[in-house]
ZALODO-741630 format. One line per field, with one value per residue (C-alpha): chain; residue in three letters; x, y, z. Coordinates in Angstrom, 1 decimal. Each point is the difference from the previous one (the first is absolute). Example, Ala and Ser with C-alpha at 12.3 -4.5 7.8 and 13.67 -1.06 7.14 Angstrom:
// residues 2
ch = (A|A) .
aa = (ala|ser) .
u = (12.3|1.4) .
v = (-4.5|3.4) .
w = (7.8|-0.7) .
***
This chain:
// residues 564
ch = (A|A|A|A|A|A|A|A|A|A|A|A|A|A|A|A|A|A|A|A|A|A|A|A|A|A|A|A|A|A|A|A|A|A|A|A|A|A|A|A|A|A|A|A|A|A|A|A|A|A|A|A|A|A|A|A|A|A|A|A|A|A|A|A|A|A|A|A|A|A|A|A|A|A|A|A|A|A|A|A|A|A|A|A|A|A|A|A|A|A|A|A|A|A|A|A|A|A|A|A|A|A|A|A|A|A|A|A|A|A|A|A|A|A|A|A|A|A|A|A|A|A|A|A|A|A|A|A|A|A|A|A|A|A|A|A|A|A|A|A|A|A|A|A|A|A|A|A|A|A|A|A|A|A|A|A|A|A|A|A|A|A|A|A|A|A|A|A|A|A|A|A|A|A|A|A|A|A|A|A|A|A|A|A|A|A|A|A|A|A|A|A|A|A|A|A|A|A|A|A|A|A|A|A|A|A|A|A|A|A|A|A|A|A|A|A|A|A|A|A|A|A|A|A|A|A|A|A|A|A|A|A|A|A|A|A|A|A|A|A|A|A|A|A|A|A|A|A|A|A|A|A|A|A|A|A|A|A|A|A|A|A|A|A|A|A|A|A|A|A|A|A|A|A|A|A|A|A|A|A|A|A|A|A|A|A|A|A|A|A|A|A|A|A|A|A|A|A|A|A|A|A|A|A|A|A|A|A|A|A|A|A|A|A|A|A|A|A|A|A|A|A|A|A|A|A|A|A|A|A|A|A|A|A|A|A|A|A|A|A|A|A|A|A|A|A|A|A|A|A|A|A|A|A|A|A|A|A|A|A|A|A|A|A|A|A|A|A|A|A|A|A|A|A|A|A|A|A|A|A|A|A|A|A|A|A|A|A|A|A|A|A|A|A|A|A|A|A|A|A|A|A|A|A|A|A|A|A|A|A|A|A|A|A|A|A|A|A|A|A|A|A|A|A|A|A|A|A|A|A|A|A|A|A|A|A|A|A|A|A|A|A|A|A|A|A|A|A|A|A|A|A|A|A|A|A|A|A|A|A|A|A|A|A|A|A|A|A|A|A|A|A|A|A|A|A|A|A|A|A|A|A|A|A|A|A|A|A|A|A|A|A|A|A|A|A|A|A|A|A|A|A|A|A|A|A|A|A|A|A|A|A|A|A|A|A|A|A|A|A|A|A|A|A|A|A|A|A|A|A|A|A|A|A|A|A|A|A|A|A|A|A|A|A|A|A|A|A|A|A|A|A|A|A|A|A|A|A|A|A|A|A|A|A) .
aa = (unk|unk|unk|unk|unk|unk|unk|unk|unk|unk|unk|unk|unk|unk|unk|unk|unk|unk|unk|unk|unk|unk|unk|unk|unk|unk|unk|unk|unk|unk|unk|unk|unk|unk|unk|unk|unk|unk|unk|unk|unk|unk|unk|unk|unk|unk|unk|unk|unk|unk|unk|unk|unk|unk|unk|unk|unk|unk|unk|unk|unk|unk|unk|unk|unk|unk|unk|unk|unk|unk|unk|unk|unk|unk|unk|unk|unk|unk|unk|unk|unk|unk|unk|unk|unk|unk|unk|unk|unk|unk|unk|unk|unk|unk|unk|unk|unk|unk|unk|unk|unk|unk|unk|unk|unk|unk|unk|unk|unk|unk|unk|unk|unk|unk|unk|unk|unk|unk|unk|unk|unk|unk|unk|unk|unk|unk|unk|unk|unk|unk|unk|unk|unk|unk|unk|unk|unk|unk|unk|unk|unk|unk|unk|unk|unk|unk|unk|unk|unk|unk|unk|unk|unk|unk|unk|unk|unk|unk|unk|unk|unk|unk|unk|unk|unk|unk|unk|unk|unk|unk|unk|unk|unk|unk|unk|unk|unk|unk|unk|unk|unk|unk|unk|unk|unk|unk|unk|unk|unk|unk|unk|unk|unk|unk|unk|unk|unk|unk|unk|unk|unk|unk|unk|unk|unk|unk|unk|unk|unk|unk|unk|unk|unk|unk|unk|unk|unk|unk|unk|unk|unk|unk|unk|unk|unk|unk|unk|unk|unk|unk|unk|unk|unk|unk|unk|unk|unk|unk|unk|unk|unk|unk|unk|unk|unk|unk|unk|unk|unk|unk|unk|unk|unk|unk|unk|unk|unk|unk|unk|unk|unk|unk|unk|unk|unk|unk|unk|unk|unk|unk|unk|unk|unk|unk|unk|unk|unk|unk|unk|unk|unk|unk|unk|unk|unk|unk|unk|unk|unk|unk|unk|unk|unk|unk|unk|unk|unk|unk|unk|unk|unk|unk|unk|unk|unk|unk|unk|unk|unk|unk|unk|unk|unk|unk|unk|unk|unk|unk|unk|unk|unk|unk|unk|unk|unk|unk|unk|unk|unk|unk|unk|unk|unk|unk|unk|unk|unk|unk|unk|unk|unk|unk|unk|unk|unk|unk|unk|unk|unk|unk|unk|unk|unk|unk|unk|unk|unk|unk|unk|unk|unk|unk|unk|unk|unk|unk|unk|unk|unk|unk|unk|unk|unk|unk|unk|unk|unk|unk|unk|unk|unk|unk|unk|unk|unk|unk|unk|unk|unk|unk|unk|unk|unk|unk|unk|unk|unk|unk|unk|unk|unk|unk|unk|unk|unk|unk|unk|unk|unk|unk|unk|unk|unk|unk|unk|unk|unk|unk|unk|unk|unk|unk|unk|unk|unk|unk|unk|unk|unk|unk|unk|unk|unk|unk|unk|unk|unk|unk|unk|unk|unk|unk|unk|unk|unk|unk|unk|unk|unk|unk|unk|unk|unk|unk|unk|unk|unk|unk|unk|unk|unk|unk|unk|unk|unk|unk|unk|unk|unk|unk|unk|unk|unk|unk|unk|unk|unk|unk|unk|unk|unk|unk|unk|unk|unk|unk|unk|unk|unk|unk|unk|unk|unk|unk|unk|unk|unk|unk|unk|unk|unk|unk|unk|unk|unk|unk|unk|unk|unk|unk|unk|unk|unk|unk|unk|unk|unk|unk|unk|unk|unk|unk|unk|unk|unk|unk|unk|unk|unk|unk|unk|unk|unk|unk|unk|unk|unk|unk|unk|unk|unk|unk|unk|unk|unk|unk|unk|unk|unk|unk|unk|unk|unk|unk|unk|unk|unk|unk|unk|unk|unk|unk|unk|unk) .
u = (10.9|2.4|1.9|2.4|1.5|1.4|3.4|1.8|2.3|1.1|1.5|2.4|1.3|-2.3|2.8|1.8|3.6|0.8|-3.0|-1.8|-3.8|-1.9|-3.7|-2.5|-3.7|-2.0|-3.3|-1.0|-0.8|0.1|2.6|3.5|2.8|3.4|2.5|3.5|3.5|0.3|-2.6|0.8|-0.1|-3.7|-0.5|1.1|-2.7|-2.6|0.9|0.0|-3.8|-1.5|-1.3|-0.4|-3.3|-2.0|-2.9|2.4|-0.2|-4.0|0.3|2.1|-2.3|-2.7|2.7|1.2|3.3|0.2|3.1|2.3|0.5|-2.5|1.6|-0.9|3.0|-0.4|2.8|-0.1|0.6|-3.9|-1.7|-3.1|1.1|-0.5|2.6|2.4|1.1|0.4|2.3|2.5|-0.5|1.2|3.3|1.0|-0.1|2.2|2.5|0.2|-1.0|-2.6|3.4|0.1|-4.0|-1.1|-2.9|-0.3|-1.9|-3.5|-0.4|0.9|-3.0|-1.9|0.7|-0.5|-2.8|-2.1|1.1|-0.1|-3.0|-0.6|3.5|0.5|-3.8|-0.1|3.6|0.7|-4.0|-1.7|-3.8|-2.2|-1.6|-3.9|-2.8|-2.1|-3.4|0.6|1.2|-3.4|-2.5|-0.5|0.6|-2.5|-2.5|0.1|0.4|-3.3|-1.1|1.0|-1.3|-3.6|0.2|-3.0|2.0|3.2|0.2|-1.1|2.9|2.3|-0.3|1.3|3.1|3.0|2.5|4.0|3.0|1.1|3.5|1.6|-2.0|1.4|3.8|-0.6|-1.6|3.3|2.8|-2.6|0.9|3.2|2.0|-0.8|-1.0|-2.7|1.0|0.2|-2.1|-1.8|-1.6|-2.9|-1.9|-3.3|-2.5|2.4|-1.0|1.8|-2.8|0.2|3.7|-0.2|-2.7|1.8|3.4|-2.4|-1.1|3.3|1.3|-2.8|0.3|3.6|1.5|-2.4|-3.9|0.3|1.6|-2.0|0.3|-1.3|-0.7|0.2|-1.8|0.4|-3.9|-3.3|-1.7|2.5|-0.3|-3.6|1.2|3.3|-1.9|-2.9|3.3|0.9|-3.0|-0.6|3.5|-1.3|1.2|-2.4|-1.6|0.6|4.1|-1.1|0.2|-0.1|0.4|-0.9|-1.7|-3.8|-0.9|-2.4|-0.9|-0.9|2.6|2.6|-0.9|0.0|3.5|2.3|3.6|1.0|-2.1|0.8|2.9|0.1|-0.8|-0.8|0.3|0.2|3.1|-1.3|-2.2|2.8|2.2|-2.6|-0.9|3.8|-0.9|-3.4|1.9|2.4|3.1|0.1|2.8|-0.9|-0.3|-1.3|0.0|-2.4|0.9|3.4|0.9|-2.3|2.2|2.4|-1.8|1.0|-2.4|-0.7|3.9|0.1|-2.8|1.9|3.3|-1.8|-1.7|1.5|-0.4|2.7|-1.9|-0.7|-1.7|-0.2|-2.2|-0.4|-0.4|1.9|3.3|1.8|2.9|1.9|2.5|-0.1|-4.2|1.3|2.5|-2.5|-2.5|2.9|1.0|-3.2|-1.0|3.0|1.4|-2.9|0.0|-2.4|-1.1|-2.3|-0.2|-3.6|0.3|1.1|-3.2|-1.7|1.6|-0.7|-3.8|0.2|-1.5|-2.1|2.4|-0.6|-1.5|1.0|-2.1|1.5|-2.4|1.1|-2.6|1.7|-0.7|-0.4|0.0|3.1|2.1|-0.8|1.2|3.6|-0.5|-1.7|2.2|-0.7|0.5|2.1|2.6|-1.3|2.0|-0.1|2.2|1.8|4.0|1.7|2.9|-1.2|-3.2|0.1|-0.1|-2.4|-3.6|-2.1|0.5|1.0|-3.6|-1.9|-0.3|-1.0|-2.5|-1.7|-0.5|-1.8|-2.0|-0.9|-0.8|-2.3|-2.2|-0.1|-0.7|-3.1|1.4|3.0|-1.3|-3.2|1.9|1.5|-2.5|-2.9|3.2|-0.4|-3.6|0.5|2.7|-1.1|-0.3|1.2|2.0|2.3|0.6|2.8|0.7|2.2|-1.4|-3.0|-1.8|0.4|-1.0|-3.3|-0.5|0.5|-2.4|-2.6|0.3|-0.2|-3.3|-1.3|1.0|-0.7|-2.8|-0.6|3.2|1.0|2.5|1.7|2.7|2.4|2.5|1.6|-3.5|-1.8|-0.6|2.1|-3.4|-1.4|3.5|-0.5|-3.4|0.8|2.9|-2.1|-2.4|2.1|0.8|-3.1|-1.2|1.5|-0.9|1.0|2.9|1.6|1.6|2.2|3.1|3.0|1.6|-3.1|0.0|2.7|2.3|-1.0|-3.8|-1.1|-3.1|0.5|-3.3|2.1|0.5|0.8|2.4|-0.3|2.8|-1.0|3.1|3.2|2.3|4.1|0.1|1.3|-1.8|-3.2|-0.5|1.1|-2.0|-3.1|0.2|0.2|-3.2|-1.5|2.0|-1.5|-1.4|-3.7|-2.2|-1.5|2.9|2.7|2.3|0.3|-0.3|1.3|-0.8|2.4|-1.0|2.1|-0.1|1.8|1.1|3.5|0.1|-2.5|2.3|2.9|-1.3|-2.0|3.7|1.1|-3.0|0.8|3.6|-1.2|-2.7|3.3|1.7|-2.6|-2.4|2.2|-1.7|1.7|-3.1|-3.8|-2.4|-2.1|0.1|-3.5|0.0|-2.7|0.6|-2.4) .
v = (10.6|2.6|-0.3|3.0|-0.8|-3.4|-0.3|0.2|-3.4|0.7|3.5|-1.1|-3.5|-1.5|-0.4|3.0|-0.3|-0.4|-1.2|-3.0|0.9|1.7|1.0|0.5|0.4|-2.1|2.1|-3.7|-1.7|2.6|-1.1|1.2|-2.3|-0.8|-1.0|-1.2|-0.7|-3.3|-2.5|-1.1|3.8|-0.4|-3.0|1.5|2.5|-2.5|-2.2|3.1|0.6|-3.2|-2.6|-3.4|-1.5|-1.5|-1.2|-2.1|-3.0|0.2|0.7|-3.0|-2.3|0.7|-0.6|3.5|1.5|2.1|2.4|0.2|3.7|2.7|3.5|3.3|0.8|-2.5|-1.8|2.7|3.0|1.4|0.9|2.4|3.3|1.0|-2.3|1.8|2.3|-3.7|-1.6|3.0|0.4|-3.7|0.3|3.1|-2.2|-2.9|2.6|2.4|2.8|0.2|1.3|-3.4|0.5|2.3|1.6|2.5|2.9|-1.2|-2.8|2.3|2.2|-3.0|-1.0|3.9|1.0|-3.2|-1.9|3.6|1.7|2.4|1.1|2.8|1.4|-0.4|0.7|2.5|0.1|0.0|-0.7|-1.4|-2.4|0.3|-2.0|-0.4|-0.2|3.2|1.9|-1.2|0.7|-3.7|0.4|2.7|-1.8|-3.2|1.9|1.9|-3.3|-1.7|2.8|-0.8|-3.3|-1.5|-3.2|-1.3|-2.4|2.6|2.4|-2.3|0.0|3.6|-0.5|3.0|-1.2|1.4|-1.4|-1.6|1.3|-3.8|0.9|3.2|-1.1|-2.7|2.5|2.6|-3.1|-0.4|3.6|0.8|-3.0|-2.2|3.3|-1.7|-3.2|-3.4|-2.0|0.3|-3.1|0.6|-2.6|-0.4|2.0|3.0|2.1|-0.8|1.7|3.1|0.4|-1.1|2.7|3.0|-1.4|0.6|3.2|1.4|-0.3|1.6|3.0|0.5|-1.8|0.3|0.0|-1.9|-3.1|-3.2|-2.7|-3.8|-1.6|-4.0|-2.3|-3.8|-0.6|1.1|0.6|2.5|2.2|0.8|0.3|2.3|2.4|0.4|0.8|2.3|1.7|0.2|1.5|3.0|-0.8|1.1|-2.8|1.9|-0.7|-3.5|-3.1|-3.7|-3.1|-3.3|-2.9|-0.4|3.6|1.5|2.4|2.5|-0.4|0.2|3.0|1.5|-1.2|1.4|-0.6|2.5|2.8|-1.4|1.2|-3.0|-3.4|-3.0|-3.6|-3.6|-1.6|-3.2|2.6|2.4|-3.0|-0.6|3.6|2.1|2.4|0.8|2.3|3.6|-0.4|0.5|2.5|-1.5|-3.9|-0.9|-3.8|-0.9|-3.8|0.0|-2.9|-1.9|1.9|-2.2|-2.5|0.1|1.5|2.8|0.4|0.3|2.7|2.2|-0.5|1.3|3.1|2.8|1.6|1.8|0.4|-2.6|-0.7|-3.8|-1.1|-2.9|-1.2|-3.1|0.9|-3.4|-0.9|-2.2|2.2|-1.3|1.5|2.9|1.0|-0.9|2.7|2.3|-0.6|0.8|2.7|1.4|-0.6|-0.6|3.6|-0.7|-3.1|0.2|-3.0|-1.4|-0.6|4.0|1.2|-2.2|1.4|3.8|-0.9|0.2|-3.5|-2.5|-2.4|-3.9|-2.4|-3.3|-3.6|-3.3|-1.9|-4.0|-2.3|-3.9|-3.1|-3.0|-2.2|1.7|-0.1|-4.0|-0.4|0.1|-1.2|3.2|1.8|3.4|-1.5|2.5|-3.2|-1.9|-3.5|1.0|2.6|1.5|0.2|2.9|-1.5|-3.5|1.0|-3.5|-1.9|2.1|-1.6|3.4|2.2|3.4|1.7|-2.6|1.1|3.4|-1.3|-3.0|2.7|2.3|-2.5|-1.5|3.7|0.2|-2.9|0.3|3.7|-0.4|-1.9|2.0|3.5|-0.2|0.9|2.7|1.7|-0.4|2.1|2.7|-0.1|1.6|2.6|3.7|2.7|-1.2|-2.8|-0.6|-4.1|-0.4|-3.0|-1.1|-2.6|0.4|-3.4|0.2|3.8|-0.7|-2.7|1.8|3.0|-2.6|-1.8|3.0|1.4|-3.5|0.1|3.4|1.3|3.2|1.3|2.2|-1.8|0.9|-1.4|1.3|-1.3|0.7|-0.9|2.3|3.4|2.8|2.1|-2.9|0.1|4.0|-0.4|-2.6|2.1|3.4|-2.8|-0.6|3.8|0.8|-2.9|-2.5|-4.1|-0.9|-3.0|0.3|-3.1|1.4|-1.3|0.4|1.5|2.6|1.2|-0.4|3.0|3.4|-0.4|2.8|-1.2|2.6|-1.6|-3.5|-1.4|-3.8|-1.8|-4.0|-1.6|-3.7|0.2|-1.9|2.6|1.3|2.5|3.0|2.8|-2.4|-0.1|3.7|1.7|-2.3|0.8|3.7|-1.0|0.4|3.1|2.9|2.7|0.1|1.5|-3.0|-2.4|0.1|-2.9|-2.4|-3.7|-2.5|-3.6|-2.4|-3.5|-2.7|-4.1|-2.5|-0.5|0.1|2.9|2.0|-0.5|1.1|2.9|1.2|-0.2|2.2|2.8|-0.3|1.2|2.6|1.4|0.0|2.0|2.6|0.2|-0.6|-3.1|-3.0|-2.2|0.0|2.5|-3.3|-3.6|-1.8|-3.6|-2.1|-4.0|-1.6) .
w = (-22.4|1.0|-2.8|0.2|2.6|-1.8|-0.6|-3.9|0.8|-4.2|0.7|3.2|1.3|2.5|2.6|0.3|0.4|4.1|0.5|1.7|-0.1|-2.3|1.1|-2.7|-1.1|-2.2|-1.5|-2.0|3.5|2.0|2.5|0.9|-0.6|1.6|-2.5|1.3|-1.3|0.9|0.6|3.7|0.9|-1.2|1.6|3.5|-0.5|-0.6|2.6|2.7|-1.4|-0.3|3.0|-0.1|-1.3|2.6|-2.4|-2.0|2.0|-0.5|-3.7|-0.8|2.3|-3.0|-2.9|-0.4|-0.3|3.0|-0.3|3.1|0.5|-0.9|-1.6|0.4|-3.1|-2.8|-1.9|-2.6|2.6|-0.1|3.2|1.0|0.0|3.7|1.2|-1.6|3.1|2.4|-3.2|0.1|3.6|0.1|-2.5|1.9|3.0|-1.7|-2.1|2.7|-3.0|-2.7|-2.4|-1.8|-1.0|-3.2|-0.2|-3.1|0.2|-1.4|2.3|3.3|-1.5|0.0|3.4|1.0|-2.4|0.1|3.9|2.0|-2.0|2.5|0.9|-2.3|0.7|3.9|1.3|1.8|0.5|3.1|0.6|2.4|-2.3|-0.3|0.8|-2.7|1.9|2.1|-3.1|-1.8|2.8|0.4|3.8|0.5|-1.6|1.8|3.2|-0.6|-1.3|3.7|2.4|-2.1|0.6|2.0|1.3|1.3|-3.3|-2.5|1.3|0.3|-4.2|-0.1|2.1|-1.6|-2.3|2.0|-1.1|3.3|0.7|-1.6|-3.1|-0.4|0.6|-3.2|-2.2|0.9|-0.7|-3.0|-1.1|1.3|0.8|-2.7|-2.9|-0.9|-0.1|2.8|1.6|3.8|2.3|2.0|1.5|-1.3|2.0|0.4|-2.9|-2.9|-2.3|1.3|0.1|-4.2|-0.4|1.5|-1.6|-3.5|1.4|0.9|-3.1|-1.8|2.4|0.6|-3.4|-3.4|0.2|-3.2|1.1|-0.9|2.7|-0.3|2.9|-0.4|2.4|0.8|-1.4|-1.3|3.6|1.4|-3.5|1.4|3.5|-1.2|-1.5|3.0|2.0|-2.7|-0.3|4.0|0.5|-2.2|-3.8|-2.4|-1.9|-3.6|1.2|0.1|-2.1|0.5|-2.2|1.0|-2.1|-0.3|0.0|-1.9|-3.2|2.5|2.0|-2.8|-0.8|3.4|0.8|-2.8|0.8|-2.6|2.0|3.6|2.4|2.0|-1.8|2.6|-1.7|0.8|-1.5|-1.2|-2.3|-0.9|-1.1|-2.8|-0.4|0.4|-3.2|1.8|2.0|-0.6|0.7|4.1|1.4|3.8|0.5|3.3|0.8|3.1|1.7|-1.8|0.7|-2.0|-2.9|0.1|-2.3|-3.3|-2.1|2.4|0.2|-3.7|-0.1|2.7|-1.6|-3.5|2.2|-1.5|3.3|2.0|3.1|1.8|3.4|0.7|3.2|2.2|3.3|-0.3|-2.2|-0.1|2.3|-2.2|-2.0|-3.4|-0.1|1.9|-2.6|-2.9|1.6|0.8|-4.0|-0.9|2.7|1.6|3.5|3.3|1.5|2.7|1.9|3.4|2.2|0.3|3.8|0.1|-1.7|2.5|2.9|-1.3|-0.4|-3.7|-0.7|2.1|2.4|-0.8|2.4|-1.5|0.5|-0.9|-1.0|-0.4|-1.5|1.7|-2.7|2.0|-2.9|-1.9|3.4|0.2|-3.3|-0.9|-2.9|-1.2|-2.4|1.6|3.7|1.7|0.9|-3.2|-0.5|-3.9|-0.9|-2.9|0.4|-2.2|-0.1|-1.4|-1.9|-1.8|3.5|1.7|0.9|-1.8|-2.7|0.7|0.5|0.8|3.9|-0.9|-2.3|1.8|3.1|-2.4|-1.6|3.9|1.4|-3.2|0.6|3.5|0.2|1.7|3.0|0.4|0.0|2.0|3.1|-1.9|-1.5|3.3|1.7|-3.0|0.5|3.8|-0.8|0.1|-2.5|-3.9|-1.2|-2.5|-0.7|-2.4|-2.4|-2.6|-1.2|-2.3|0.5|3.9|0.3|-2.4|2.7|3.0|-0.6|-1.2|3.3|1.9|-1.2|0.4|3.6|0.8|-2.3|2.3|-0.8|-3.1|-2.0|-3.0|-2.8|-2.1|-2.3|-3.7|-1.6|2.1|-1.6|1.1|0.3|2.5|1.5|1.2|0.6|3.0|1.0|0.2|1.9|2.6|0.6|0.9|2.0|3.0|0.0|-3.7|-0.8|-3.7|-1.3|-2.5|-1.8|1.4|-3.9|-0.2|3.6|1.5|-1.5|0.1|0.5|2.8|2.5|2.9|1.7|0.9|3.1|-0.7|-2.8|-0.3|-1.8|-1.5|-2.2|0.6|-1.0|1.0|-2.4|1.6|-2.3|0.0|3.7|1.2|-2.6|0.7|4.1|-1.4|-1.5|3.7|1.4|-1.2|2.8|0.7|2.8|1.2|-0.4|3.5|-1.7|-3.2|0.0|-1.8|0.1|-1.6|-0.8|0.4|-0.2|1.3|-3.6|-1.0|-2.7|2.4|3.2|-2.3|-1.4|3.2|1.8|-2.6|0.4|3.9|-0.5|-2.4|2.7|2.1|-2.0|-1.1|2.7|2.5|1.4|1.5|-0.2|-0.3|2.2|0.3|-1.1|-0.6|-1.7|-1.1|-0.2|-2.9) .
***
């Protein structure tokens, strides 16, 4: 890949006299490489991008060896090519110059040519970058579409597709700060589609018409929901391809990548299928931070690809993910704050319920592993003297919600039987969700009640979701692995969590679930379950600190318990 732009180590020596550094390209991995003099220089440089490893402790509790540091620059030199620009950035901050560092002429093409793709076409250019559903007439339609509407909820369907004015400042950092290349944050809810479809557009109209683009998706559901947004926006469907597992003869043939401008796949497809698809001048990443597991690291890293738009709502705070996305991306070029979006009317605010189920017979019971001041505990430190086993908390409360799911979410679910409009109840855990929607259409038969999880079929997954668009009153029990990323229900007023979950990306993008615009909806709400357990009084802590910190709220809009 790329692989004029590698170096001839045979015709020179690979440390120039004078020299400390020398900065190269590697086409057979496709990754830049830092090789150094001495190996302590080297080390310094690792040791300035690395952090410590704060899931070591948890691997060695289950007999692994958990390294202590995590690197962004392995022991051999290689690192993503975006983080390039940070690394020299870095030794010109520790050697006052970037004099001591070579850099022949191929690999500063490289870092030109292939990290600034757009610099040599657009500088010096000036444009007002264009909205892809005015340019197509997809505006006028659906506001001839919306003045024949005969209701409020039919009309509220045709609603115009603007870039907002936050929209239109990522796509020109997209274009003209970044050439083409860097990664943007918008909270979920604020539009992230649209700004990916004009980027697409723009280049087409201002760059080459004849660029291909793939656009790669966290899972199955959101390749059908991609390309409706796609299609809605104004894109013809001939310029249209997708790839996902399951389809059929028909639909083979009606979604040629080979004939397609835009390709929109699900990775855990394209992982199996790579050679399915042309080689892609335009990579677009949607939910980027689920690229940081490995396999969908090593399919970006192969992408041949030198412009790249990576989305999310929830980039990762901790800087060794940062500078793997910035590796494999470029640098974050735009980030809005959800709370701002909130206060600019751009998504729904959040009315927030704690809901906190009380177990009498846990709390009389210190014996109980889980008790929240259990007199059984496991000691870090002396894992051979400690009265449990590592997990064996974590497990037993599981195992006790699991049996006992009838009398512990009662309460809970008769107070999701009484909220208004539709509801979203989120779960993690297969054998408790099954349970949960099985009690609740035993307890409340009148009520439309729905399930999704992996098994359910991606067709009987948009079905339910074009269900609850068009009418109020339904509850979906859905997964939280399924639903909780990137799946849009504009028609949804209330979000249950009956998860136990700190995850940062997990919980922000599932309240985002829930904050989407609609006519009938004046605020979100979010209930969140907790038990006087102690994982669930740990981790629902965690999610009040993170509602702090993103939504601005110091503590819950209302607090309603239940004692069973």
């Amino acid at each position: 890949m790329h692989e004029q732009y590698a170096d001839d180590f045979s015709a020179s020596p690979v440390l120039p006299e004078g020299k400390t550094f020398r900065v190269t390209y590697d086409p057979t991995v496709g990754m830049m490489r830092l090789i150094a003099r001495r190996g302590q220089d080297l080390e310094e440089v690792r040791k300035a991008f690395s952090v410590e490893n704060k899931a070591a402790f948890f691997s060695q509790q289950y007999g692994y060896k958990g390294e202590p540091r995590l690197y962004n620059v392995n022991q051999f030199g290689y690192f993503q090519p975006g983080l390039v620009f940070q690394i020299l950035e870095w030794l010109k901050d520790q050697y006052g110059t970037l004099a001591g560092v070579a850099v022949s002429k191929k690999c500063a093409a490289y870092v030109a040519d292939v990290l600034s793709p757009l610099k040599a076409a657009l500088a010096g250019r000036e444009f007002e970058p264009s909205n892809v559903a005015d340019d197509t007439g997809a505006n006028e339609l659906r506001r001839k579409k919306a003045a024949e509407a005969a209701t409020d909820d039919e009309r509220a369907k045709w609603y115009e597709f603007k870039m907002r004015p936050y929209q239109r400042e990522a796509l020109r950092r997209m274009l003209f700060d970044g050439w083409g290349r860097g990664m943007i944050e918008i909270p979920t809810a604020g539009g992230k589609s649209l700004i990916i479809a004009n980027f697409v557009w723009n280049l087409l109209k201002n760059v080459d018409p004849k660029l291909r683009t793939l656009i790669l998706v966290p899972n199955v559901q959101l390749v059908e929901q991609f390309m409706s947004d796609l299609e809605a926006y104004g894109f013809p469907r001939s310029d249209l391809a997708k790839l996902e597992g399951g389809m059929s003869k028909r639909e083979k043939r009606e979604n040629d990548p080979a004939k397609a401008k835009i390709v929109v796949a699900n990775r855990q497809y394209l992982m199996k299928n790579e050679k399915a698809v042309p080689p892609p001048d335009v990579l677009v990443v949607d939910e980027c931070h689920s690229a940081l597991a490995e396999s969908t690291a090593a399919l970006v890293t192969r992408c041949p690809a030198r412009l790249r738009l990576a989305c999310s709502g929830t980039v990762p705070k901790d800087r060794y993910q940062r500078n793997q996305l910035v590796g494999m991306f470029g640098r974050l070029l735009y980030r809005e704050e959800i709370a701002d979006l909130q206060d600019g009317g751009y998504i729904s605010k959040l009315r927030i319920t704690s809901f906190q189920v009380f177990d009498r017979q846990v709390d009389a019971d210190r014996d109980v592993l889980f008790h929240v001041n259990s007199n059984k505990k496991y000691v870090a430190d002396d894992p051979e003297g400690c009265d449990i086993r590592f997990d064996d908390a974590v497990k037993a409360e599981h195992e006790y919600m699991a049996k006992w799911y009838r009398e512990l979410y009662t309460p809970v679910l008769d107070y999701v039987a009484g909220l208004a409009g539709n509801t979203l109840v989120l779960f993690d855990k297969l054998d408790i969700g099954r349970s949960l929607y099985d009690l609740y259409r035993e307890r409340h038969p009148e009520q439309a009640a729905f399930y999704n999880d992996g098994s359910t079929k991606v067709s009987e997954r948009e079905g339910t979701r074009a269900g609850l668009e068009e009418s109020s009153g339904n509850v979906l029990f859905a997964n939280v692995q399924i639903c909780g990323t990137g799946v849009s229900i504009k028609r949804l007023h209330n979000i249950v969590f009956c998860f136990s979950s700190k995850s940062t990306v997990r919980v922000i993008q599932s309240v985002g679930r829930v904050l989407r615009l609609y006519a009938d909806k004046n605020e979100a709400n979010l209930v969140d379950v907790s038990f006087n357990y102690k994982y669930s009084q740990r981790h629902y802590r965690e999610r009040l600190q993170l509602y702090k910190e993103n939504y601005r709220k110091s503590r819950p809009d209302e607090v309603v318990t239940a004692e069973i």
